[in-house]
C-alpha positions in Angstrom: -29.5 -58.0 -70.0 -25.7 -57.7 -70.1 -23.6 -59.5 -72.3 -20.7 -61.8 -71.5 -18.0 -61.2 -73.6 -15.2 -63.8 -73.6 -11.7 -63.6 -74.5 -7.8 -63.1 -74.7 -6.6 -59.6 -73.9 -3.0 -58.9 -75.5 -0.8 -58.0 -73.1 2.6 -55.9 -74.1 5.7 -57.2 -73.4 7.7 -55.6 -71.0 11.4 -54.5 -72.5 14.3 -54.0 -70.3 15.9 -50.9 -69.5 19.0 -49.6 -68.2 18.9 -48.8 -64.6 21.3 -45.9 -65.2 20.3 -44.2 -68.5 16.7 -45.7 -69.1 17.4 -46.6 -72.2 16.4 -50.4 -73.8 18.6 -53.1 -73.1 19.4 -56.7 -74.4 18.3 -59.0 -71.5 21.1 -61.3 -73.2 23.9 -58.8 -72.9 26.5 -57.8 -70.4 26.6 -54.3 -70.9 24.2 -51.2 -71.8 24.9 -49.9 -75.8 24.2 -46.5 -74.4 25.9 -45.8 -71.5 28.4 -48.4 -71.5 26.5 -50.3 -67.6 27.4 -53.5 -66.6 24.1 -55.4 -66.2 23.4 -58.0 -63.8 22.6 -61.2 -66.3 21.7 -64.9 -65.7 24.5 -67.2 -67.5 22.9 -69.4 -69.8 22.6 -73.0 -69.8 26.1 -74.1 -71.4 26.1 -77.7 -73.4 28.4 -79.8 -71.8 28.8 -80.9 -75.6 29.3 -78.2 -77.7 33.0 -77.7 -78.6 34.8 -74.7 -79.8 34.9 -74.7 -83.5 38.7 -73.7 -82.7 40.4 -75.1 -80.5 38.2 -78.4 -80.4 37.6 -78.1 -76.6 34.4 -78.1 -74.7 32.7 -74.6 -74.1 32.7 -74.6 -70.1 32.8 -70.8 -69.5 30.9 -67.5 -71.1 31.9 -64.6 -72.6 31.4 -61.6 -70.4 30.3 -59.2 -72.8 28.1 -61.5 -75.1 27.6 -64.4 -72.6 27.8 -67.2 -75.6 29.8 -70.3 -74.4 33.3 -70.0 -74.6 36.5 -72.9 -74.2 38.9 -72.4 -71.5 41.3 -72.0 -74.5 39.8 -68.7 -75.9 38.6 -67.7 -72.7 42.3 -67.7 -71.1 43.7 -65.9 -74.0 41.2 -62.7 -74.2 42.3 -62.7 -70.3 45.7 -62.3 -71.3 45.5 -59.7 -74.4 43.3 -57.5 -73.1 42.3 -58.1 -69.2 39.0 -59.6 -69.5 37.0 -63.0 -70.5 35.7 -62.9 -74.2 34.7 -65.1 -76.6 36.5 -65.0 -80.1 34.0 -63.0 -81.7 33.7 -60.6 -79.5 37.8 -60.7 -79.2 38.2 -59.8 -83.1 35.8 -57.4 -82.7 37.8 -55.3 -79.8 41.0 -56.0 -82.3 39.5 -54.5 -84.9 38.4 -51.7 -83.3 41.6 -51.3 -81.4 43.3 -50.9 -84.9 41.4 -48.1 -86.2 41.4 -46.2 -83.0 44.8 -46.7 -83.2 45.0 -45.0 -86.9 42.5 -42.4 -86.2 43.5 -40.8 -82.8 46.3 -38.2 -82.6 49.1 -38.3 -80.9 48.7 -37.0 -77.3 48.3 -37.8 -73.6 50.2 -39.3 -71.6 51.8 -43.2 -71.4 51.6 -44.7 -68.0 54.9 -46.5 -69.0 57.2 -43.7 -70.8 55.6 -40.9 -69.4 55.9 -39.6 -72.7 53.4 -36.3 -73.3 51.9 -35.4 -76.9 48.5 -34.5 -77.6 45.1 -37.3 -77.3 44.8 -40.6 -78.2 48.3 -42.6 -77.8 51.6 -42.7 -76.8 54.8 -41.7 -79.1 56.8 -44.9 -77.9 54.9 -47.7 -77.8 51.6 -46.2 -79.6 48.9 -47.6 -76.9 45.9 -45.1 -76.6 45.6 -42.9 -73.4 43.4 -40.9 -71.6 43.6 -37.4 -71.9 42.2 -36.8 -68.3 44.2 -39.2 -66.3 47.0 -40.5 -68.6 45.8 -44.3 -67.8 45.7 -46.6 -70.3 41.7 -47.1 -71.6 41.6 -50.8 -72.0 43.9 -51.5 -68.5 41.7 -53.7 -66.8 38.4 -54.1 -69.5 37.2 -54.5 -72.6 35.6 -51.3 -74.3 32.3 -50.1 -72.2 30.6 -49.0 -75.2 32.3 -51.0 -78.3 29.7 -48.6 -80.9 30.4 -45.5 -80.2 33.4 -45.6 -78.6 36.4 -46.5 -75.7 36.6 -45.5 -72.6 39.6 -45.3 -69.7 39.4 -47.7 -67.4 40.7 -45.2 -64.4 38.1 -42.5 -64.9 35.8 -43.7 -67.4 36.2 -40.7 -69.7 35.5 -41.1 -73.3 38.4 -40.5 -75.5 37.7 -37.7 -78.2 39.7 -36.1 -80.7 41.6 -33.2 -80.7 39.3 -30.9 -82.4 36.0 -32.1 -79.8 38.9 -31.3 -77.2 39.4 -27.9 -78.0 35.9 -27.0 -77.9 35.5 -28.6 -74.5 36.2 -26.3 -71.8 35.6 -28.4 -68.7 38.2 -31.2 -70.0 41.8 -30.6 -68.0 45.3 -30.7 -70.9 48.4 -31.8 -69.6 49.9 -30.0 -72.7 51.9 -26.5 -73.3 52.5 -27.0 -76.9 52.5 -23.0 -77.0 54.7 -22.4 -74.1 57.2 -25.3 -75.9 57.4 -23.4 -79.2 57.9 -19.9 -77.6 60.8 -20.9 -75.2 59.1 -21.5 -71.7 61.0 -24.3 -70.0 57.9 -26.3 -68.4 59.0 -28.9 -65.2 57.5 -32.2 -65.3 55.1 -31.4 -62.2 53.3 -28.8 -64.4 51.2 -31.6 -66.3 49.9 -32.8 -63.1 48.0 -29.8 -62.7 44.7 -28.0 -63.4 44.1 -25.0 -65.7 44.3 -22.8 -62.4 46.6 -20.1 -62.3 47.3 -18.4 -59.0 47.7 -14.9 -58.8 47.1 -11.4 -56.9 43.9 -9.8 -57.0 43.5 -6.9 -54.5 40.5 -6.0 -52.4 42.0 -3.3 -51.2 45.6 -1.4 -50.8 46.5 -2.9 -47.3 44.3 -6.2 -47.8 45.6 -7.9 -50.7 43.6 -11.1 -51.5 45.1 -14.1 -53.2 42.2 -15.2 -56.2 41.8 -16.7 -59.6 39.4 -17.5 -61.5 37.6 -21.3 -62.4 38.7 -22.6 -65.3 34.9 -23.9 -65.9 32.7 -21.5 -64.8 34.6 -18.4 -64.2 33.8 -17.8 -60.6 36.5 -15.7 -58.4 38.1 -19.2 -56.2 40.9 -18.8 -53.5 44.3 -19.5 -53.9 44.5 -23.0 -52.3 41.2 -23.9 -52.4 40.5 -27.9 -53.3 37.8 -27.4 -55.2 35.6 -24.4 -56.8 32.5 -23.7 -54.2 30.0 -23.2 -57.7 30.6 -25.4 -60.5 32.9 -28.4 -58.1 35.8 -27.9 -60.7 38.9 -29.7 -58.5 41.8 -27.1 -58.0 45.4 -28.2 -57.8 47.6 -25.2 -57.1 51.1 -24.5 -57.9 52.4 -23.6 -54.1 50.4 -20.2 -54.8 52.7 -19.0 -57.0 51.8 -17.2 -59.6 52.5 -18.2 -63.5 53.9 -14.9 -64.3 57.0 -15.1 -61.8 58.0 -18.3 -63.3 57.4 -17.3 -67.3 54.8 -19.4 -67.2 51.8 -18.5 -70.2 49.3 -16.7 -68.3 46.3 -18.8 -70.0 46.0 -21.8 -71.7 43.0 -22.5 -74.8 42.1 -19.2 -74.2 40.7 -19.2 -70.9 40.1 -16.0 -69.4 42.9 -14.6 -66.6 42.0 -11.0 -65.9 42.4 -9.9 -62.4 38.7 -9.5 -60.2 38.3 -6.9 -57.2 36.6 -8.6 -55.0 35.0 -8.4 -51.0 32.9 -10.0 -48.5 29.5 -10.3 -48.2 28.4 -8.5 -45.4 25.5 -11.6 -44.5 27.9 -14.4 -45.1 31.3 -13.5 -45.3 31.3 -15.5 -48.4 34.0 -14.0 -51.4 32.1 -12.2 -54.0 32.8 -9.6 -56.7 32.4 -5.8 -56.6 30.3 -6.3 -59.8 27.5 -8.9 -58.4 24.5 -7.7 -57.3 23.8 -10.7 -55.6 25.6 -13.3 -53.0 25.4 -16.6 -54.7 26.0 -18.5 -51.3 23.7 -17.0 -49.2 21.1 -14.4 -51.8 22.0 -10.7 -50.2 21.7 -7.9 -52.4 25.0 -6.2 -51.8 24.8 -3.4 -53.2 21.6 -2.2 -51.0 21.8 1.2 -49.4 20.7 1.8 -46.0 
């Protein structure tokens, strides 16, 4: 005869994740620790009672990166410093922060309001950090995304690193000649809007001449003029395709490599490829099959 067993099975809790990285997330707070995500969160139930322990008012509004209750007082002036509703915690906590980023960064970037160029972090006038990609200022328009590890522009949403972990990084764009400067190359102002990209002459053949360079990212032979790089998606701005070398510019920045590629069609595709490949990457033929 079977037995009838009573009881309570325990049931797990669920914990809630990211939507964009997976990773666990505070159901209570505004933003993912990992990746920096604003999450969608219910505001809590405010007491129309509780007063700010500074400014004596009520608390009628919530911090948007905590979501404790807030005054109108301290709610107005995070608004003001920095561009976005915080409570006073949080606030001193974005100050404090702010200070030692401010210490620990090196000069560089650009200032969206002296246009001043040096290397990453902040600008030489006024000292407020940049973003080496874009040149924006990181807290224009937010608080830090991810206030652990680190800031992040508010234009591109590029994290801002130091000099050294830009070095090693070869798909990060410089708007800096520092090495053209010191050896007498007079640099115009349009050449920090650019990409690594150097246009030059690569020849297919004596009475073809084909205009290539190289990716700064992945290497891959790119036509002059060409928006973006058809392997790696590396945008391409290009100097009116003229070459470096006719106006003394260095012919290679962080050591990226600029020698000259023959290259030709494929005979499937038409795509460009290299003499040296023995495959198309567009379209798979093996070019260098004999009939």
């Amino acid at each position: 005869m079977a037995q009838h067993i009573s009881g309570t099975i325990a049931v797990k809790p669920t914990i809630p994740s990211c939507p964009r990285c997976g990773h666990p997330s505070n159901k209570n707070v505004a933003y993912c620790t990992n990746c920096g995500k604003i999450n969608t969160i219910t505001p809590p139930t405010i007491n129309a009672h509780q007063q700010c322990p500074i400014h004596r008012n009520p608390m009628v509004n919530v911090c948007s990166l905590c979501s404790r209750p807030v005054c109108k007082s301290c709610y107005e002036d995070a608004q003001k410093t920095y561009g976005s509703y915080t409570c006073a915690q949080c606030l001193d906590k974005c100050r404090e922060l702010e200070a030692s980023y401010l210490t620990k960064l090196e000069q560089s970037g650009k200032c969206v309001k002296h246009s001043n160029r040096t290397r990453i972090g902040k600008c030489k006038s006024c000292g407020f950090p940049v973003c080496e990609l874009c040149g924006h200022l990181w807290w224009k328009g937010r608080l830090f995304r991810k206030i652990v590890d680190g800031p992040y522009c508010a234009s591109c949403n590029a994290e801002l690193v130091s000099s050294q972990e830009h070095d090693k990084t070869k798909n990060m764009k410089s708007f800096l000649f520092q090495d053209a400067a010191t050896k007498g190359f007079k640099i115009p102002s349009f050449v920090f809007d650019i990409a690594y990209t150097s246009p030059r002459h690569s020849p297919q053949s004596d009475s073809q001449p084909v205009n290539v360079s190289d990716c700064p990212v992945c290497g891959k032979v790119v036509r002059i003029n060409t928006p973006s790089c058809l392997h790696c998606g590396e945008q391409l701005i290009w100097l009116n395709g003229i070459p470096y070398e006719k106006m003394k510019y260095p012919s290679h920045v962080y050591q990226f490599s600029r020698k000259t590629s023959k290259v030709s069609e494929c005979p499937l595709c038409g795509d460009m490829v290299r003499v040296d490949w023995e495959t198309c990457p567009h379209c798979g033929e093996n070019l260098h099959e004999t009939v």
